[in-house]
C-alpha positions in Angstrom: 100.6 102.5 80.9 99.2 102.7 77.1 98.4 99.2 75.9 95.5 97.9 74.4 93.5 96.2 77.7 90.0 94.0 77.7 87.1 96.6 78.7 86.2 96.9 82.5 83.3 94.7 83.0 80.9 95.0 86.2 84.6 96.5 85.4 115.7 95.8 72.7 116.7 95.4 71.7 117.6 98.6 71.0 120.7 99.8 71.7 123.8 101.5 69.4 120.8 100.8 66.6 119.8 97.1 66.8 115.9 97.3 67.1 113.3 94.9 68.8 111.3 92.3 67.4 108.1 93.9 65.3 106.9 95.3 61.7 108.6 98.5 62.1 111.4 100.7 63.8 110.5 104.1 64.9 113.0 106.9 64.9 115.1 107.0 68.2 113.0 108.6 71.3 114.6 111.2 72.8 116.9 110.2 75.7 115.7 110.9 79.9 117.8 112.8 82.4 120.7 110.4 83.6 118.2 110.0 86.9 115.5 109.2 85.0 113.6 105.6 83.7 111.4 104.3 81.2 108.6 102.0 81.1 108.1 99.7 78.7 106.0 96.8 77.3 104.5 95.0 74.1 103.5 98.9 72.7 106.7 99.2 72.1 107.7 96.3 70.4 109.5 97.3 66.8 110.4 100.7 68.2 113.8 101.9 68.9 114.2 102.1 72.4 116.7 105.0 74.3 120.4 104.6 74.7 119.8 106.5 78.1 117.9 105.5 80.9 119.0 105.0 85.0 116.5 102.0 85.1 113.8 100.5 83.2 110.8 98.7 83.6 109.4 95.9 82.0 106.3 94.8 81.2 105.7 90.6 81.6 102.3 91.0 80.1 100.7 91.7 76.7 98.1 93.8 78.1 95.7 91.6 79.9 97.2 89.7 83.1 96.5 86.1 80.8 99.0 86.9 77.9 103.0 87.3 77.6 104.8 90.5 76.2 105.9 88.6 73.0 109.2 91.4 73.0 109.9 90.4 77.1 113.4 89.1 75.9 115.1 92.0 74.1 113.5 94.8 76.6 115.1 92.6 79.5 118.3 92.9 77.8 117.9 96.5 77.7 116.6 97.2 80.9 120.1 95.1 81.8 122.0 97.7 80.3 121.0 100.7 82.2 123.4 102.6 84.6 122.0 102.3 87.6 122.5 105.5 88.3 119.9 105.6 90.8 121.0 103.4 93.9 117.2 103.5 95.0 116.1 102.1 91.8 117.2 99.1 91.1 118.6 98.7 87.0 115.7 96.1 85.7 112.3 96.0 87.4 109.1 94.1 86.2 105.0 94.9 86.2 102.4 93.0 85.4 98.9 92.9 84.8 96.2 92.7 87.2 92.5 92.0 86.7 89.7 90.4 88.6 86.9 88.5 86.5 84.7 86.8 88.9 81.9 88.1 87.9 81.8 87.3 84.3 83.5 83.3 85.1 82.0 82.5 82.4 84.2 84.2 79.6 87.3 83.3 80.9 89.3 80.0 81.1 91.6 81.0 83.9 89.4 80.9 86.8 90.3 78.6 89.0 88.1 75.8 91.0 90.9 74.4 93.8 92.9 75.7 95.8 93.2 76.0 100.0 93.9 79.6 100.9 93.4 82.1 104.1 90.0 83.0 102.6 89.2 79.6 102.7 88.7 76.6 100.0 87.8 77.8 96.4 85.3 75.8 94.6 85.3 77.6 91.5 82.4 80.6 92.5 83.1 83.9 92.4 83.9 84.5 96.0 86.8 86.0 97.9 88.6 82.5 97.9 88.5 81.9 94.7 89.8 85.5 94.0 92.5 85.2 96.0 93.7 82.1 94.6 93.5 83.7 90.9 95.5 86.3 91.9 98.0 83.6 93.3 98.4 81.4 90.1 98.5 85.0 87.7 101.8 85.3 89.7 102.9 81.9 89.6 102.3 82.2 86.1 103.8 85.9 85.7 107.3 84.2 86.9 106.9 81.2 84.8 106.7 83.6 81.6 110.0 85.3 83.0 111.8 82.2 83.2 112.6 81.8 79.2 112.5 85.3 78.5 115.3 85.8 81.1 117.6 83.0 79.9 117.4 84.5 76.4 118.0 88.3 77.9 120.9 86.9 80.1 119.5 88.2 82.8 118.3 86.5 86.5 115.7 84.1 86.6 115.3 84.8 89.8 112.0 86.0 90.6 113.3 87.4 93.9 116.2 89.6 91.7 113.2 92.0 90.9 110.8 94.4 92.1 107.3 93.5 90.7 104.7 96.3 90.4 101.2 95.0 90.3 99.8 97.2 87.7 95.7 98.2 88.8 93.7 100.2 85.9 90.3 100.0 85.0 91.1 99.1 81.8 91.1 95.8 82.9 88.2 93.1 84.3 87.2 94.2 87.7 84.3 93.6 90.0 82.0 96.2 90.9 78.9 97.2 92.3 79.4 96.4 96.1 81.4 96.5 98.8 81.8 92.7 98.4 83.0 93.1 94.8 85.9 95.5 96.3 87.2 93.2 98.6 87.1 90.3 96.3 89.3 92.9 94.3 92.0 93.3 97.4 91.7 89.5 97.7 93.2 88.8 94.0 95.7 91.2 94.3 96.6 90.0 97.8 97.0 86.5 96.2 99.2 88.0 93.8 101.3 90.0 96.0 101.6 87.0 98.6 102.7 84.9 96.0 105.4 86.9 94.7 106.6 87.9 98.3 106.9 84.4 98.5 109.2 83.9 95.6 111.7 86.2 97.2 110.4 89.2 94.9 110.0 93.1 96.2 106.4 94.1 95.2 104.6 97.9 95.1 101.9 99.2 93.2 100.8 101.4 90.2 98.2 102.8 89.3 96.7 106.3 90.3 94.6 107.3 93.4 91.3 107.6 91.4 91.7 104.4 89.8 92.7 102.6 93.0 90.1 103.9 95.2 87.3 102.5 92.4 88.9 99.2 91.9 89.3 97.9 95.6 88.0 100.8 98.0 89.7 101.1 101.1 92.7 99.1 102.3 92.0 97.8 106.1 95.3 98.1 107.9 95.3 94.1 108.2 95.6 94.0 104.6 99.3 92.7 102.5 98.6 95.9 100.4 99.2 98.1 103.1 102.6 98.8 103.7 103.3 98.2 99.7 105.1 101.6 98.0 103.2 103.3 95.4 104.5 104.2 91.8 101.9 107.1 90.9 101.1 107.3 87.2 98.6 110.4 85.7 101.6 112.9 84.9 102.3 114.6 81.6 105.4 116.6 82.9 108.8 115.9 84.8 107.0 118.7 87.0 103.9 117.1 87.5 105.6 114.0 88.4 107.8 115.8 90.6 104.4 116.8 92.6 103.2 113.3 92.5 106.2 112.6 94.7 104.8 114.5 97.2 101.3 112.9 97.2 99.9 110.7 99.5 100.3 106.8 98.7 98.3 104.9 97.5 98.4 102.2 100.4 100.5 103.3 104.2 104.0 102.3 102.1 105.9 105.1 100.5 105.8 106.7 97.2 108.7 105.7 95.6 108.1 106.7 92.1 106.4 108.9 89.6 105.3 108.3 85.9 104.9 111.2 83.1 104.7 110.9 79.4 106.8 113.0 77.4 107.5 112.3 73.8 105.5 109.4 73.4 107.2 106.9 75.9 106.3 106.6 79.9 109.1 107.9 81.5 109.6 107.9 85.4 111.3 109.9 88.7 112.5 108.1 91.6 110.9 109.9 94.6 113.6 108.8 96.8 
């Protein structure tokens, strides 16, 4: 997804011509196949967004897993008004970001220093405890920020309404350099998969197979990734995406969909 992300460290409204909050309004984007979806997040705040769409998805963040998408309101409201004309794909579906900074603690204010969890007790280190338990308040704070922003859209507060896609890129802090680093990795996004399981929500992941194989390695079967569907991003056709359906997952859950960028907007295939 193109937004502007931190560097990897040791790692709307806009329908019938009512635009989204932002400096400008771009020309109207060019409308998917009746089966098809967008994607959508603070990039594309101030642009006009298409009248046609099966489903959307929104982004909660503004790029880095510790901000809000400051346009979350109006793009819920659109996403609202899909037709749902894929009954696989639900009509308004969420991602957020996902990072791990452990390793540089020290240039970030969201670590956390409490917390009881199944890797043990944090204590504010950078250790697989303490990585879990960020990844476990970044999703207690992803459905806090949907709260407001779905009163104002009209749309369910719920977070078990929604389908959250944890959103892995290198783009964003990670760990790296051992084996360790990797699982601390799975550990945060565990946390924040748990968490939103918990909360009633439906969660998968994005990302590509490159990307996910350097971020957290190898899933063990044991793992609350592994049965999670994929969404495969890394086409630039409705063909290539079409083979991305066919790939192998990212995780042991199914590939349920497939991004591609095609006039300047992520657009997406269910694969089921």
């Amino acid at each position: 997804m193109r937004r502007t992300v931190q560097s990897m460290v040791v790692a709307g409204l806009a329908l019938a011509g009512v635009f989204l909050a932002g400096p400008t309004a771009a020309d109207a984007a060019p409308a998917a196949p009746s089966t098809g979806g967008y994607d959508v997040s603070h990039p594309q705040c101030g642009t006009t967004l298409p009248s046609t769409r099966a489903f959307a998805i929104v982004g909660v963040n503004g790029g880095t897993a510790a901000t809000t998408n400051p346009c979350l309101a109006p793009q819920l409201r659109w996403a609202a008004a899909s037709s749902g004309a894929v009954p696989t794909q639900p009509k308004v579906q969420l991602y957020v970001n996902t990072a791990n900074p452990g390793q540089v603690i020290d240039q970030v204010t969201t670590w956390p220093t409490t917390g009881q969890n199944r890797y043990g007790t944090c204590d504010g280190s950078n250790s697989a405890a303490c990585s879990y338990q960020y990844g476990k308040e970044r999703a207690a704070n992803d459905v806090r920020i949907l709260d407001p922003a779905a009163r104002s859209a009209g749309v369910s507060v719920a977070a078990g309404a929604y389908t959250w896609w944890l959103d892995v890129e290198t783009g964003n802090t990670w760990q790296t350099g051992s084996s360790a680093a990797l699982a601390r990795n799975r550990a945060t996004l565990e946390g924040m998969a748990e968490s939103l399981t918990a909360a009633g929500g439906r969660v998968g992941i994005y990302s590509t197979s490159t990307q996910w194989r350097q971020i957290v390695g190898t899933v063990p079967s044991a793992s609350s990734l592994s049965p999670l569907p994929s969404w495969l991003a890394g086409a630039t056709t409705l063909n290539g995406a079409r083979t991305n359906c066919a790939k192998a997952p990212l995780t042991r859950g199914p590939v349920v969909l497939a991004q591609y960028v095609a006039g300047g907007l992520d657009r997406n295939r269910s694969c089921s």
